[in-house]
N, C-alpha and C positions, 0 to 999 in steps of 0.2 A: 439310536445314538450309541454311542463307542462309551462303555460303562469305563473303562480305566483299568479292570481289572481281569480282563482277559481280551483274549483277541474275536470274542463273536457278538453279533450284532444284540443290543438287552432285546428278550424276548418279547417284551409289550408292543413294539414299536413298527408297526407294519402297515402299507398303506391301507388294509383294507381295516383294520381295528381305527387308524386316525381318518377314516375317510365317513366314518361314522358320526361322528364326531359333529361332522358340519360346520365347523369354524372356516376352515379354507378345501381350496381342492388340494387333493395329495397325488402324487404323481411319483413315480419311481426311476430312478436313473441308475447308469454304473457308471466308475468311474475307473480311471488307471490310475494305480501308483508305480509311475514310470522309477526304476532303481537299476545300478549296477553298481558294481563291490569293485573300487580302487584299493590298492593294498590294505585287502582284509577288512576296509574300512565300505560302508555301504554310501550309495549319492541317490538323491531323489532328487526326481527333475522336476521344476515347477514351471509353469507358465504362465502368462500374463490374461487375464481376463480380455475379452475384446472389447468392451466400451469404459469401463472403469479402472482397467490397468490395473486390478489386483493381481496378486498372488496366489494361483489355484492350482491343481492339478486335472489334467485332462477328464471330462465329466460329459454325458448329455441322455437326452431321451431314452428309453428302451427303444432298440430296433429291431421291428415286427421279422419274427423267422430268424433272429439271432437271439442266443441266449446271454445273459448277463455279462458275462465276462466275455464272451463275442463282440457287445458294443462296448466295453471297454475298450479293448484293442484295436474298433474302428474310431473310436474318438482320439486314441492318441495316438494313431496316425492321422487321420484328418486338423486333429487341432497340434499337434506337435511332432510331425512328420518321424514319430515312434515305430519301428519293427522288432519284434520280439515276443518270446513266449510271454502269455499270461494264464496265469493260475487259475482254478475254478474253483476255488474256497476262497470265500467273502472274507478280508482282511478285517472288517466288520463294517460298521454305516453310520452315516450322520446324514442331521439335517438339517434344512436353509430354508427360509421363505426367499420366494425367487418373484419378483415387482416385473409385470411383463407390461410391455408398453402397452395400452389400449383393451388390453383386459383383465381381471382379475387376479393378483395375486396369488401362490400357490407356494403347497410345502412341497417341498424336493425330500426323498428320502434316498442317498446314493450310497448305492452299495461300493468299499472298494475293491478293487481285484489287485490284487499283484503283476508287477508287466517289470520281467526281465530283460531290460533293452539290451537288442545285438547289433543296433544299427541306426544311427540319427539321421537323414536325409536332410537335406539341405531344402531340396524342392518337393511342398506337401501343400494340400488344399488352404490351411488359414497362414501360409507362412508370413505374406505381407502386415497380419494383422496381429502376429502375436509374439513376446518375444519368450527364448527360454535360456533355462538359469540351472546349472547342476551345484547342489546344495549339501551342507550334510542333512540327517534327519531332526537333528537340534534348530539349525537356521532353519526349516524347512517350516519345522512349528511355529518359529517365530513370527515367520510370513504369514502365514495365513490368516483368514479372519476367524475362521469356524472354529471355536475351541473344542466340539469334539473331532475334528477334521486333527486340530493340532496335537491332542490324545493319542490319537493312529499314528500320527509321524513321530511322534518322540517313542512310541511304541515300538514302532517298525527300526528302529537304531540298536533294540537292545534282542533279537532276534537273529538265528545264524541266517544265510544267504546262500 
């Protein structure tokens, strides 16, 4: 989880130390923090959850033979038809229990990456099911549910670009 007071992930917090644990399954994601800098001023793109209509930013599974911030960049292109550079230093991490229909429960621990969008595409794989919203990094925390998610985004406003 995003301690508040720097930008790297608090050291305890990893799936293999919570996986010990035995209270839930833990499970590892990345996630994109889609941004680009309008006069001087930075915008973080959010998008809409697919079945609950929240307020998230592009997030999902590790994919096998991609590193971290690789499935960043494929989630937000597949969930928010995003292209652009993304950083390979962890913006830092939070986490969610994620209610999976038909099976158990599970902590999410998502790392985020940074993603420099050069490019928003109109037509991408969830376009019909999602919608997106360019925000400052103040509105951005406000959205969101995760208050260490929302740590990172008021974080990420006070940083240069």
């Amino acid at each position: 989880m995003f301690d508040g007071r720097s930008d790297v992930p608090c050291p305890g917090l990893s799936v293999e130390s919570l996986s010990l644990s035995g209270a839930l399954p833990v499970y590892a994601q990345s996630a994109a923090l889609c941004y680009r800098v309008l006069n001087n001023r930075p915008e973080i793109l959010l998008i809409t959850s697919r079945r609950a209509r929240r307020w998230i930013i592009p997030k999902g599974w590790q994919i096998s033979g991609l590193t971290p911030s690789q499935t960043a960049a494929r989630e937000a292109w597949e969930e928010a038809g995003v292209l652009g550079i993304c950083g390979t230093d962890s913006l830092g991490r939070f986490a969610y229990v994620k209610n999976r229909p038909g099976k158990a429960s599970a902590l999410c621990l998502v790392d985020v990456f940074p993603l420099h969008v050069a490019r928003l595409e109109a037509h991408y794989p969830e376009a019909a099911e999602r919608k997106r919203r360019w925000v400052s990094p103040k509105k951005a925390a406000s959205k969101v549910s995760s208050p260490d998610l929302a740590a990172l985004l008021n974080g990420f406003g006070s940083h240069p670009h």
